[in-house]
N, C-alpha and C positions, 0 to 999 in steps of 0.2 A: 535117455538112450545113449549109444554109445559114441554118439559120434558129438554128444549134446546138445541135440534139438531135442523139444519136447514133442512126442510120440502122440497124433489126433486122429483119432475118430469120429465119423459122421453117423449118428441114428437118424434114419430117416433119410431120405434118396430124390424129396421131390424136389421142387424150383429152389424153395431158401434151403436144403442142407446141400445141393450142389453149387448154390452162392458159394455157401461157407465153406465146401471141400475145394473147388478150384484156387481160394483166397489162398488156404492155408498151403493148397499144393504147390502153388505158385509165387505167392506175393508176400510169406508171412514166413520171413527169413531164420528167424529159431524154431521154427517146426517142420512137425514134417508127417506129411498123412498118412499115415500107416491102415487104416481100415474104413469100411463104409459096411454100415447093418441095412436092412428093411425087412419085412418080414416076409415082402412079396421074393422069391428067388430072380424072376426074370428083371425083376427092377433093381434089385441088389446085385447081381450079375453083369446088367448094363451101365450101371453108375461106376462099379469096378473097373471095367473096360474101358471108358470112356478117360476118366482119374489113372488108366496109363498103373492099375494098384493090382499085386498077387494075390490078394485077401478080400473076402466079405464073407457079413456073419449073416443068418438070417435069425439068431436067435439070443436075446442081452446077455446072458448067463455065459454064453461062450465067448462073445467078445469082452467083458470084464473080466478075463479068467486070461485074456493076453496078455503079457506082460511090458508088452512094445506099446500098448497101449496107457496112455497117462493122463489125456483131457477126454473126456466126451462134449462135444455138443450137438445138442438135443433139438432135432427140427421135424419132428413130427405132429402129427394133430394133438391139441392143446388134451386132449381125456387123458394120455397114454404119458402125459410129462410127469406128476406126481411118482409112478411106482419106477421110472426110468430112473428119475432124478435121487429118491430111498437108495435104490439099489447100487445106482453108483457110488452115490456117498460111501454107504457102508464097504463098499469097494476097495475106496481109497482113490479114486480119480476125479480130479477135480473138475469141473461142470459149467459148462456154456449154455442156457440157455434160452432157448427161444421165445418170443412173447404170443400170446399171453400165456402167462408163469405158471397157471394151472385153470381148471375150473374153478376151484370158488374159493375162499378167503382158507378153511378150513386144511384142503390140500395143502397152499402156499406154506402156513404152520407148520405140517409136516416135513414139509423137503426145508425148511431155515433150520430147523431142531436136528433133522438129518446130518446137514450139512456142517452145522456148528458141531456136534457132539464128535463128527469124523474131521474136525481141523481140515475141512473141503472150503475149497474157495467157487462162489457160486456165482457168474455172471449173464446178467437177464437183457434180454436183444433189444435193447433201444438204443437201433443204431442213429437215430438223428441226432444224438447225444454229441457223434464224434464227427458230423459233416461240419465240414468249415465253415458257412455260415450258418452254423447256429451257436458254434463255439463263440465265433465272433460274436454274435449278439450277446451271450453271456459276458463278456469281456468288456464291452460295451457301460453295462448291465452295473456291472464290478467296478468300474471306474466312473459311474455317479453321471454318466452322457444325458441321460434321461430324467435324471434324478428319481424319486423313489417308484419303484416298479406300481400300478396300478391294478392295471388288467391286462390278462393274457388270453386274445379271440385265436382260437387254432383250428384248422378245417386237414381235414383228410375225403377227401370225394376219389373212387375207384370207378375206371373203364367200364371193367367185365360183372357180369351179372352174376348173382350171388350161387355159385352147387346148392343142390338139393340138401344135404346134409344142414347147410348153414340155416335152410326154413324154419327148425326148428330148436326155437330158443334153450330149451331143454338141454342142446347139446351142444352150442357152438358158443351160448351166450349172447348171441346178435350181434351187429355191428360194431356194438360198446366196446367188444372185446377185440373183436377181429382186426377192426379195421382202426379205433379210435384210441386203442391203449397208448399210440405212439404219444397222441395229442395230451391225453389226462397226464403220461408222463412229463409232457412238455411243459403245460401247467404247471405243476408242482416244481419243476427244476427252476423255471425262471422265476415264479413267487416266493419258492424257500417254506410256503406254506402247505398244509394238508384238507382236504375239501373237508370243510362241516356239514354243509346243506347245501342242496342241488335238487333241481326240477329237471325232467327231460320229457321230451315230447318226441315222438316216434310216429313213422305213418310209411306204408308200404306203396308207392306211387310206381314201381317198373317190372312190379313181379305177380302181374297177374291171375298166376298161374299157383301162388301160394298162397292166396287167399283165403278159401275155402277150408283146405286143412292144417295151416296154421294162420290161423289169424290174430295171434298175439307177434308175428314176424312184420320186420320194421328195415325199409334198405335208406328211411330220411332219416335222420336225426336232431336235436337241439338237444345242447344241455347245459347250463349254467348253476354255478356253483359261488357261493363264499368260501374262504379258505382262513383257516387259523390263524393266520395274522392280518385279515381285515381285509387281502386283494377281493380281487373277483377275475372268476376264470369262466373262459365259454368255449364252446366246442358244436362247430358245424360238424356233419359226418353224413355220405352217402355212397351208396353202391349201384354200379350200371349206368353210371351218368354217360358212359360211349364219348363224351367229347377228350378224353385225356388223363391224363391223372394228374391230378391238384392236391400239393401238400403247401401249405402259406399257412402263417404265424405272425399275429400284430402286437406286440408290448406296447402296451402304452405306460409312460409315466406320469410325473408331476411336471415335468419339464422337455417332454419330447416323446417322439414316439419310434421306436424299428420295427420293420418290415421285412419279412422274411418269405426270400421262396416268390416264385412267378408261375406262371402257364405255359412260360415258353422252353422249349428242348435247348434250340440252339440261337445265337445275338441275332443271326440274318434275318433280314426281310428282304420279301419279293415283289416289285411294282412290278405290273403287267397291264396291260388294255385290256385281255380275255380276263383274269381273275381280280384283280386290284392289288390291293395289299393283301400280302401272306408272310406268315412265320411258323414255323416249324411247332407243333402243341407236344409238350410233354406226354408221353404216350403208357411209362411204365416205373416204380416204384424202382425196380432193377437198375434203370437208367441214371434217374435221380437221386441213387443214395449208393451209387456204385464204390465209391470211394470210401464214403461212413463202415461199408462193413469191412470194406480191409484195416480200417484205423480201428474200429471195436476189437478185430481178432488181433491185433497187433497188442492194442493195449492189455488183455485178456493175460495173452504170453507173456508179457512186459512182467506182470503182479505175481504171476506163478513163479519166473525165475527170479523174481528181485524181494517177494515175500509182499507184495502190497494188497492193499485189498480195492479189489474193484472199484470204478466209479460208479457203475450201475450193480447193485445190490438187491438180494434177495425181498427184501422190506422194497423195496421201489416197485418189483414186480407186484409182492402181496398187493399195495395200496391200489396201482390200477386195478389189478382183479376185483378189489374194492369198491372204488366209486362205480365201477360196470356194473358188479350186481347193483349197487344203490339206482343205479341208472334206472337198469330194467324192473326193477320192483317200483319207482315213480313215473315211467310210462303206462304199467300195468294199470296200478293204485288212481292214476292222475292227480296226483299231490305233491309235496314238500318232501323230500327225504333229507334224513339228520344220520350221519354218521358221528358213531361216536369216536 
C-alpha cells in the first residue's frame, strides 16, 4: 500500500477472524485492515461496522480482485479452507491460515503446491507457538535444562459443548481436529520428531443427545504416539467439561521436567468463612492465548516485509491433519495405527 503497510483481509467473520481483524486493526503496526468477507451479508455488514471498515465482500472472487488487498487470513470452517487458500494463491496474496489446515492430508497437498508454485507465503494458526511460555520452554528445551527431551503429555479440555455440525465425524473430523491439532502440533515442535504409530481411544460421555445418530462421535479422548526419533507423545483432549478451559503441557526429560500452563485466570486467591478458598478458573481460549495471536500476526507481517519464511509452515499443518485422521481411523478400527 501506499502509505507501506501491508493491505489484510479477514475471510470469515465469526469469534477467531474478528480475533485476527481487531489484532491487525489495532495492534499489528505495519498493517492495516482494509476488508472483511462472509458470505452471510448481515454478518459481513456487522463485522464491517464494528472494525470502524468501508468495505466488505460477500463473495472471494471480488475481494481477491482488490488491489488494497495483499494478505488473506482464512478463518472460516475448516471444508471451505482448501478452495479459499488455491484461489488466493493463484491470486498472488499471501495466506494466513487457520487451523485445522484442511480436511484431510490430500487437500493440505494441494494448497502447499498452490502456494509454492505462486512464490505464496503460507502461515497455519498455531498460535501457542508464539505465547511466552511456551517460547520459553522451548528455550529451556535449547539449552539442555532438562537434558534430552523424553516425552511430551499435552491436554486441551473445552467449556462449551460441542454444535451440531461437529456430531459428525464426516465433517468436522472430531475433536482430533478441532480442538487437539494445537496439542499434535505441540508434540512434534518440542520432540523435533514426526508421529509413526499411535493408538487413540475416544468415548462420548456429555452429548447425549448424539448418540443415536452419530455414534462414531467422541467429545473424551486419548491418544499416544511414538515419534521418529524415539520420544513418546500423548494427548488428553475433551469438550463440555463446563469447569473452564484447560490448555497444560508436561516435557519430561532425561534430567528434569517443565510444566506448562495452569487452571487458573488470574494469581488471587480468596479466603472467606462463606466459600473458603477461591481463585479465578480460566474460562476461555480468547483469554489464554490473547497475546500469542498478536505475536503470530506480527510475526506473519515480519516474514512478508523482510522475505522470511514462516515459523509455522504449511507441512506442520498437513502433519496435524495427519495424526487426526490416523487418530480417528484407530478409534474406529480399535488398534495400532502406523503412519508412514
Amino acid at each position: 500500500m501506499e502509505n507501506g503497510k501491508i493491505g489484510v483481509a479477514i475471510i470469515g467473520s465469526g469469534r477467531a477472524g474478528m480475533i485476527h481483524a481487531k489484532n491487525y486493526k489495532n495492534r499489528v503496526e505495519d498493517a492495516e485492515l482494509v476488508a472483511v468477507m462472509d458470505p452471510d451479508e448481515k454478518t459481513a455488514k456487522q463485522a464491517s461496522q464494528k472494525l470502524e471498515l468501508n468495505n466488505y465482500y460477500l463473495e472471494l472472487e471480488n475481494l481477491l480482485n482488490d488491489e488494497k488487498v495483499e494478505v488473506v487470513v482464512v478463518a472460516t470452517p475448516t471444508a471451505y479452507h482448501r478452495d479459499i487458500v488455491v484461489n488466493a494463491a493463484q491470486a498472488g496474496k499471501d495466506i494466513f491460515c487457520e487451523k485445522p489446515m484442511a480436511m484431510n492430508v490430500a487437500e493440505c497437498d494441494e494448497m502447499i503446491s498452490a502456494v509454492n508454485e505462486n512464490g505464496i507465503k503460507l502461515q497455519i494458526g498455531f498460535m501457542r507457538r508464539f505465547a511466552e511460555s511456551f517460547r520459553s520452554a522451548r528455550e529451556a528445551i535449547a539449552e539442555g535444562k532438562i537434558g534430552e527431551v523424553v516425552m511430551v503429555k499435552s491436554n486441551t479440555r473445552g467449556p462449551s459443548t460441542p454444535k451440531r455440525w461437529m456430531y459428525d465425524i464426516e465433517k468436522s473430523n472430531g475433536p482430533l481436529a478441532e480442538v487437539n491439532s494445537h496439542d499434535i502440533d505441540t508434540i512434534r515442535w518440542y520432540t523435533g520428531g514426526e508421529f509413526e504409530t499411535i493408538y487413540a481411544i475416544g468415548g462420548n460421555y456429555r452429548c447425549p443427545e448424539a448418540r443415536e445418530e452419530f455414534p462414531d462421535f467422541y467429545d473424551n479422548v486419548l491418544l499416544t504416539g511414538t515419534l521418529s526419533n524415539g520420544k513418546q507423545g500423548s494427548i488428553d483432549g475433551a469438550q463440555g467439561v463446563e469447569y473452564g478451559y484447560d490448555a497444560r503441557v508436561e516435557i519430561l526429560g532425561t534430567r528434569g521436567c517443565i510444566f506448562i500452563g495452569q487452571v487458573h485466570e488470574k494469581s488471587i486467591t480468596v479466603c472467606s468463612t462463606e466459600e473458603g478458598m477461591t481463585r479465578p478458573i480460566m474460562t476461555s481460549w480468547t483469554k489464554l492465548f490473547q497475546e500469542a495471536y498478536v505475536y503470530e500476526a506480527r510475526h506473519f507481517i515480519d516474514c512478508i516485509k523482510k522475505d522470511k519464511k514462516p515459523e509455522v509452515t504449511g507441512t506442520d499443518g498437513k502433519m496435524a491433519v495427519k495424526v487426526g485422521e490416523a487418530g480417528n481411523k484407530s478409534i474406529v478400527e480399535n488398534r495400532i495405527g502406523k503412519l508412514s
